[in-house]
DRENPA-3360 file (N, C-alpha, C; in nm, 2 decimals, always signed):
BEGIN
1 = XXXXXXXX = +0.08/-0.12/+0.00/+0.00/+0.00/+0.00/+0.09/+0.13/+0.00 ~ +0.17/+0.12/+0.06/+0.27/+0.25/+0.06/+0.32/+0.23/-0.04 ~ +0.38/+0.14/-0.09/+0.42/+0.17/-0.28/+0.35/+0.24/-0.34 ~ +0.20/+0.18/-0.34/+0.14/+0.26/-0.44/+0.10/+0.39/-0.40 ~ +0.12/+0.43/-0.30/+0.12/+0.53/-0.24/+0.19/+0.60/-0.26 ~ +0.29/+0.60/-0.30/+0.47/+0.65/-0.31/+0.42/+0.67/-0.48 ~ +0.42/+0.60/-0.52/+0.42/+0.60/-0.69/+0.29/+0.69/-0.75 ~ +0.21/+0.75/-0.65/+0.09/+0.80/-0.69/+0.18/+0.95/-0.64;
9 = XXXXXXXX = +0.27/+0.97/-0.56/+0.30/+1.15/-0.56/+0.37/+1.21/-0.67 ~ +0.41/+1.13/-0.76/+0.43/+1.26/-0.94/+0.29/+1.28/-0.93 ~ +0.18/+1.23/-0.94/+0.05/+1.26/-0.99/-0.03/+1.38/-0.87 ~ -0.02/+1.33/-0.73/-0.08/+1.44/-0.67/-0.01/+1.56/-0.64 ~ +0.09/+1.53/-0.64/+0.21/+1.70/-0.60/+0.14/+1.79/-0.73 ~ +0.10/+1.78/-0.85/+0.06/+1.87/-0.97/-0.06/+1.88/-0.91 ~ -0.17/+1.75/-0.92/-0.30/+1.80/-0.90/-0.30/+1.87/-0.76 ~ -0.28/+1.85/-0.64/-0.25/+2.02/-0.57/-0.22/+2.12/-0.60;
17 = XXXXXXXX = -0.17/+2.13/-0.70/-0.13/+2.26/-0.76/-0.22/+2.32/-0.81 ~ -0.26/+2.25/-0.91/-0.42/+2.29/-0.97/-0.51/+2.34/-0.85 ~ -0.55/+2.28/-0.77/-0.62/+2.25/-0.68/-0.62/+2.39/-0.59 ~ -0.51/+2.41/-0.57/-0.48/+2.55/-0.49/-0.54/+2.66/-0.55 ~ -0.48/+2.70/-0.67/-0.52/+2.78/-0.76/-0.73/+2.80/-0.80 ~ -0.75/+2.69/-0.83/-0.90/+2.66/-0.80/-0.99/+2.69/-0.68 ~ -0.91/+2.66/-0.55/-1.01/+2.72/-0.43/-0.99/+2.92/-0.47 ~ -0.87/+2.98/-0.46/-0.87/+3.08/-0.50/-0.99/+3.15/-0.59;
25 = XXXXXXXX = -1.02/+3.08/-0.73/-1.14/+3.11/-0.82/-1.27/+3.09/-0.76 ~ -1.28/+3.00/-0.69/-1.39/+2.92/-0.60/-1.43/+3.09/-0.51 ~ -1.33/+3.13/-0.43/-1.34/+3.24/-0.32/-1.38/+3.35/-0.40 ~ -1.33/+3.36/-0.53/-1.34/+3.52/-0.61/-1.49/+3.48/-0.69 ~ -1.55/+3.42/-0.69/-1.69/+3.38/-0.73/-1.78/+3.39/-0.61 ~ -1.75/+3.33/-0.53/-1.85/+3.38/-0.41/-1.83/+3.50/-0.40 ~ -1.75/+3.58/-0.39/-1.75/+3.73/-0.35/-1.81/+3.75/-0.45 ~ -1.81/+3.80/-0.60/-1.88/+3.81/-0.71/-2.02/+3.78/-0.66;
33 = XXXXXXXX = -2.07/+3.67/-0.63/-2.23/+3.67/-0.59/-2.25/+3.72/-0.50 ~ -2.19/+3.75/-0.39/-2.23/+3.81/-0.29/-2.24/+3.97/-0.31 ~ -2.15/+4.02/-0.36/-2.14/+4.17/-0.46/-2.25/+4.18/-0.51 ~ -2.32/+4.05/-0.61/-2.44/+4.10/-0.72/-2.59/+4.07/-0.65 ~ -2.55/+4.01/-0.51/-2.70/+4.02/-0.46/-2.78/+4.13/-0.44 ~ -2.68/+4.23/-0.37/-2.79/+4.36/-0.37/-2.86/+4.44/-0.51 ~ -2.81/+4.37/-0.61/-2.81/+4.42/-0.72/-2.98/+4.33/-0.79 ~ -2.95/+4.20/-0.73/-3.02/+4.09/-0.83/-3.16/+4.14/-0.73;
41 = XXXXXXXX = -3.18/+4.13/-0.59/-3.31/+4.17/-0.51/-3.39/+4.27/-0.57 ~ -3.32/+4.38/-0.64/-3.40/+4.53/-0.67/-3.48/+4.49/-0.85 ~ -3.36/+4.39/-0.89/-3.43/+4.32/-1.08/-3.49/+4.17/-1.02 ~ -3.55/+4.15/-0.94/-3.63/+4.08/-0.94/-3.77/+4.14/-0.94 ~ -3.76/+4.26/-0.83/-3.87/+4.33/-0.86/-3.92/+4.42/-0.91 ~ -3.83/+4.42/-0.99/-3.87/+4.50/-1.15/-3.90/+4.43/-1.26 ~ -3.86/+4.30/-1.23/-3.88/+4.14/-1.34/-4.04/+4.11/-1.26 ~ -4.11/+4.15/-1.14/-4.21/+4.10/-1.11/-4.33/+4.23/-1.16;
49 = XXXXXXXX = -4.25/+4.34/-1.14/-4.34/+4.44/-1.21/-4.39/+4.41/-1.36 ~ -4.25/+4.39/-1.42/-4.28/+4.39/-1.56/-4.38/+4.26/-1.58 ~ -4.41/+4.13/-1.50/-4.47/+4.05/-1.52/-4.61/+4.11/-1.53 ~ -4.63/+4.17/-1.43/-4.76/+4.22/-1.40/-4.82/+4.29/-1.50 ~ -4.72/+4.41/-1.51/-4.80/+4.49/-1.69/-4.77/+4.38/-1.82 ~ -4.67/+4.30/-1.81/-4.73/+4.20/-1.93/-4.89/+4.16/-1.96 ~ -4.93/+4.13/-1.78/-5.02/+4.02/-1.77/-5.19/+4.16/-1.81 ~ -5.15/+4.28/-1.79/-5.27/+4.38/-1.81/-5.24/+4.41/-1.94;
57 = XXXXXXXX = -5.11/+4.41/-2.01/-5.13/+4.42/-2.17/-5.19/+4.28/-2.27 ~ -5.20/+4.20/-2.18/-5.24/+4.07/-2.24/-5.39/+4.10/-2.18 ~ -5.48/+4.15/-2.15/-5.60/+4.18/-2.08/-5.67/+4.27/-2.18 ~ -5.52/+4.40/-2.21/-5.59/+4.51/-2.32/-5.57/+4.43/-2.46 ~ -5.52/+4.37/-2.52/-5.51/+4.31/-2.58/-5.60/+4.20/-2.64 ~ -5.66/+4.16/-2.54/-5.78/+4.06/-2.58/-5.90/+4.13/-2.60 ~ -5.90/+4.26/-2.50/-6.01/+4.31/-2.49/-6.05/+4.43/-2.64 ~ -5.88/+4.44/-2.69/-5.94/+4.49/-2.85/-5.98/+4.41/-2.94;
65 = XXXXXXXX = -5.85/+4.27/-2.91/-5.94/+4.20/-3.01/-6.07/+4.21/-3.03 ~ -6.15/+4.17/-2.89/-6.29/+4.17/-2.90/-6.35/+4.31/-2.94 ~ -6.33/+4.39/-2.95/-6.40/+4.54/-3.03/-6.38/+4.49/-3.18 ~ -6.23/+4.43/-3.18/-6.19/+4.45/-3.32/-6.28/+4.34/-3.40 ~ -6.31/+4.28/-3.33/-6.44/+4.15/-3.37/-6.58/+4.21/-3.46 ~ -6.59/+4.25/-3.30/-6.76/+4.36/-3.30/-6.76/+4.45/-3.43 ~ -6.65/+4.52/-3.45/-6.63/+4.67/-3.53/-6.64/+4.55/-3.67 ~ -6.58/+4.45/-3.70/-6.56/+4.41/-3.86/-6.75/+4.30/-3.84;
73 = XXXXXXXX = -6.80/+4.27/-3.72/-6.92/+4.25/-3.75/-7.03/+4.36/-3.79 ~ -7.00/+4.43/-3.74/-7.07/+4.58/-3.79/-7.08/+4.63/-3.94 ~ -6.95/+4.61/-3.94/-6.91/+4.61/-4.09/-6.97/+4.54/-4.25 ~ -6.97/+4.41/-4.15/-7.01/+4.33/-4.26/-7.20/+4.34/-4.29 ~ -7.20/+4.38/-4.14/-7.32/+4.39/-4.15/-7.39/+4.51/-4.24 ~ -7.34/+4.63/-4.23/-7.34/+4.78/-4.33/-7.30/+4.74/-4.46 ~ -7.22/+4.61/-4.49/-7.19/+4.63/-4.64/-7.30/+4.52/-4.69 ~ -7.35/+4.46/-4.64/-7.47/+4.41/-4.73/-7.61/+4.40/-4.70;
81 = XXXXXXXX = -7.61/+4.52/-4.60/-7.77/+4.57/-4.59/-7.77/+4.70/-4.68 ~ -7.64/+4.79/-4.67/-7.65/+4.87/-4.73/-7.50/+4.88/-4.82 ~ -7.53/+4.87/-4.93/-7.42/+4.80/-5.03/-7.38/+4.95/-5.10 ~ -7.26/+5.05/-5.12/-7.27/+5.13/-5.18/-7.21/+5.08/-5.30 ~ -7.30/+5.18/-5.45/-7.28/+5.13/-5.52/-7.17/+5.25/-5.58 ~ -7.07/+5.21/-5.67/-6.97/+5.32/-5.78/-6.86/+5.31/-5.68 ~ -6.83/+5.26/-5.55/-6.74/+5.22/-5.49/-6.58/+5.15/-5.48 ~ -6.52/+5.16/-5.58/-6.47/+5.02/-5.59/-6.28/+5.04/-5.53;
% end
């Protein structure tokens, strides 16, 4: 067991090396999120606002369709009760 133990340190003496360097990036990413949280709390609730007026422009939106319905039944109805003629 200690042979192979012995014969496995060319391999881990480098991967600690890596390894070292890696917790480093590890610490400078947490600080990074920790930095962008006060930032991400204030666009979430402006990402919940904007949900909201999506959800009343999808409301105005249905609710022209439906005029826009009515207005071309009106329509059809004026053009063949009362048909103007020389029109074209």
């Amino acid at each position: 067991m200690i042979l192979i133990n012995e014969s496995l340190n060319p391999i881990n003496e480098p991967l600690n090396s890596i390894n070292e360097p890696l917790n480093s990036i590890n610490e400078a990413l947490i600080l990074i999120n920790e930095s962008l949280n006060p930032i991400n709390e204030p666009l979430n609730s402006i990402n919940e606002s904007l949900n909201s007026i999506n959800e009343a422009l999808i409301l105005i939106n249905e609710s022209l369709n439906s005029i826009n319905e009515a207005l071309n039944s009106i329509n059809e109805f004026l053009d063949t009760s009362f048909p103007v003629y020389g029109w074209e």
